[in-house]
N, C-alpha and C positions, 0 to 999 in steps of 0.2 A: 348327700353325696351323689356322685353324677354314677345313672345306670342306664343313661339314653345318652347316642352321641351319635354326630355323621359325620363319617371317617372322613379323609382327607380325598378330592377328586384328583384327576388325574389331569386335567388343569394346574391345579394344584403343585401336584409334582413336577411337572413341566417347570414353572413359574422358582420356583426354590431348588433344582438344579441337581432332583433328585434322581438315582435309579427307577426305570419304568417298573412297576409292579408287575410281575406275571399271570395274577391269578386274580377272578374277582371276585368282589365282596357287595356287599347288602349298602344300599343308599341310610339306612339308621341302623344302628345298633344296640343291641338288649344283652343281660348276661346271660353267657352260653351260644351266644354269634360269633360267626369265626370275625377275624378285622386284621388289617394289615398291621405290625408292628416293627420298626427301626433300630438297630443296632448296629454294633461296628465289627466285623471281624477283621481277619486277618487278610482280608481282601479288598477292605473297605468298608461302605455301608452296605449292609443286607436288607433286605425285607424279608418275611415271614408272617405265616397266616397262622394268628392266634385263634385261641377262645378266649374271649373277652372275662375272664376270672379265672382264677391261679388254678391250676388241679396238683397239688404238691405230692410228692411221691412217694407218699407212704396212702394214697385215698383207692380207694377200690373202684371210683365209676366217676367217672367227668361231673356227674350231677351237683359235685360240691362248687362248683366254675356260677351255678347260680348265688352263691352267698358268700365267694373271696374277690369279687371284680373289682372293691375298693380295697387298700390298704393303708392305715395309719401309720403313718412312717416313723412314730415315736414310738410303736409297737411290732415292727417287724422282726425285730430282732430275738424276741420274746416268744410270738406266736408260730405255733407249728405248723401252721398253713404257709408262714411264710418266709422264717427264721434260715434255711436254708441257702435257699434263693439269696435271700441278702446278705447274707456272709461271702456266697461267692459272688457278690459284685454283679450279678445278673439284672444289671441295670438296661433300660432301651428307653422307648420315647410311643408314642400312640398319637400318633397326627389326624388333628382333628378339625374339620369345619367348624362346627360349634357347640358346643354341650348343652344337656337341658336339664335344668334345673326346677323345684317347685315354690314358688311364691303365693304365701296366704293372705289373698284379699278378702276382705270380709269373713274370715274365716275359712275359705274357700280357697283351696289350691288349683292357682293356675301355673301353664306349663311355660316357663320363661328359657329362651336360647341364651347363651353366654358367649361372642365372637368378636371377632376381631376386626374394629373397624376400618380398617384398610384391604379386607377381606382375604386376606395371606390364610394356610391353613396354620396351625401352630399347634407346639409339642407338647405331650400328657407324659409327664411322667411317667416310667411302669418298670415293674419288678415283673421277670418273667420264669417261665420253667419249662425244661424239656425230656418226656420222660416216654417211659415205654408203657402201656397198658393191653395187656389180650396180642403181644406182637404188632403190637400198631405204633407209631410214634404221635406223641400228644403233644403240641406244644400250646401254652396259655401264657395271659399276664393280665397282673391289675394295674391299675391305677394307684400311686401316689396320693395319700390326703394329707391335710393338712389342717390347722387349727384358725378359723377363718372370724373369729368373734370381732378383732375389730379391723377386719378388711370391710373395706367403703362397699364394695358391690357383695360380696358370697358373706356378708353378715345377714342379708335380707330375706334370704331361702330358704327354706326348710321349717316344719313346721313349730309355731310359736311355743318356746320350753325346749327345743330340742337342741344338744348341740350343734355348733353351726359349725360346717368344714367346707375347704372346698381341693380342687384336685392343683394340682403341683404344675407349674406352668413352667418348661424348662425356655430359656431366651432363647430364639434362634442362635446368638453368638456366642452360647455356650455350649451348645450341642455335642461338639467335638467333645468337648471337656466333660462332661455329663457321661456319653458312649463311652470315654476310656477310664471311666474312674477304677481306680485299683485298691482302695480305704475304702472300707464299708461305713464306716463312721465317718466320714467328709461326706457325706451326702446331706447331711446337718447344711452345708455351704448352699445345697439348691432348694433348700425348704423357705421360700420367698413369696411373700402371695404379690400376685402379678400387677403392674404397673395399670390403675383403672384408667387412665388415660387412652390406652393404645384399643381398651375394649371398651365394649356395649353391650346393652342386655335389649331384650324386648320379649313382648308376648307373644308366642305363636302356638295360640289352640292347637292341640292334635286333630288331623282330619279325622273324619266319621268314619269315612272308607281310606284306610290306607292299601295301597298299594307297591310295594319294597321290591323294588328290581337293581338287578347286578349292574357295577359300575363294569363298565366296557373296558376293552384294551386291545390293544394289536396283537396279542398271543390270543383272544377268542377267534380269531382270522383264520389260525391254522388249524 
């Protein structure tokens, strides 16, 4: 299940006709990194800066944001990390350049990106929450999974025996309809493993030395 991903550039959002982000974020992301996430209010679309896994509002310390960044969508309803959240419809989107995934050659896990071959960014499913901890306000969200055994591409990942999942890939022309849903059970309608055609996968080693600097914007200006 994906726990590395680089969020969406601002290129990016340019190109898909999105509101400019305000704040910036980390070039990859890990759980417990903050990351831009999409919804709709009543003003339109919003952006908002997550923690990349759920902190549900009954948890004492963010620390749980390291082991709820995925969610099984055939269990959200059940589980109290997440069951909440999904009831009230706290659905958004996590746009994403690519995700990375691990592929066992030889026994041997290598680090595989999963993108979009026309290089558009594209939308991550995600249940989010927004709560108060110590008068601070916290907001997080995870990831959407799915049941991926006989998807062509995200059957190949994860290590051999293990169940195979992979994350929720919302269409771009669904989007609207995904932001306004009001059934918590029609979300059943976007649990689709994604069209392999429009994607690609490849191998990209993690570098030796990484280096993670903030995506830029016009409000670092002022």
């Amino acid at each position: 299940m994906c726990a590395n991903f680089k969020p969406i550039t601002l290129e990016q959002v340019k190109q898909l006709e999105l509101p400019l982000v305000s704040f910036a974020y980390e070039e990859e992301v890990y759980p417990s990194y903050k990351t831009p996430l999409l919804f709709k209010s009543e003003q339109g679309l919003v952006w908002r800066e997550v923690l990349f896994g759920l902190v549900p509002k009954w948890a004492e310390d963010i620390n749980i944001s390291k082991h709820t960044y995925n969610a099984r969508h055939e269990t959200i309803f059940q589980k109290p990390s997440f069951q909440e959240s999904a009831y009230k419809c706290k659905f958004g989107v996590i746009p994403v350049t690519e995700f990375y995934e691990s592929k066992y050659i030889d026994n041997k896990p290598q680090r595989w990106a999963v993108k979009r071959k026309d290089g558009r960014a594209f939308y991550i499913a995600a249940l989010y929450e927004i709560r108060k901890l110590n008068d601070k306000i916290i907001r997080s969200a995870a990831m959407l999974t799915m049941d991926a055994i006989d998807h062509p591409m995200m059957k190949d990942f994860h290590e051999p025996g293990d169940v195979k999942r992979s994350v929720v890939i919302i269409p771009h022309e669904q989007l609207e309809e995904w932001l306004t849903l009001k059934q918590p059970y029609q979300l059943i309608n976007f649990m689709n493993g994604f069209p392999v055609d429009e994607f690609e996968c490849l191998h990209v080693p993690k570098p030796k030395i990484e280096k993670i600097t903030p995506q830029l914007n016009m409000f670092d200006l002022f």
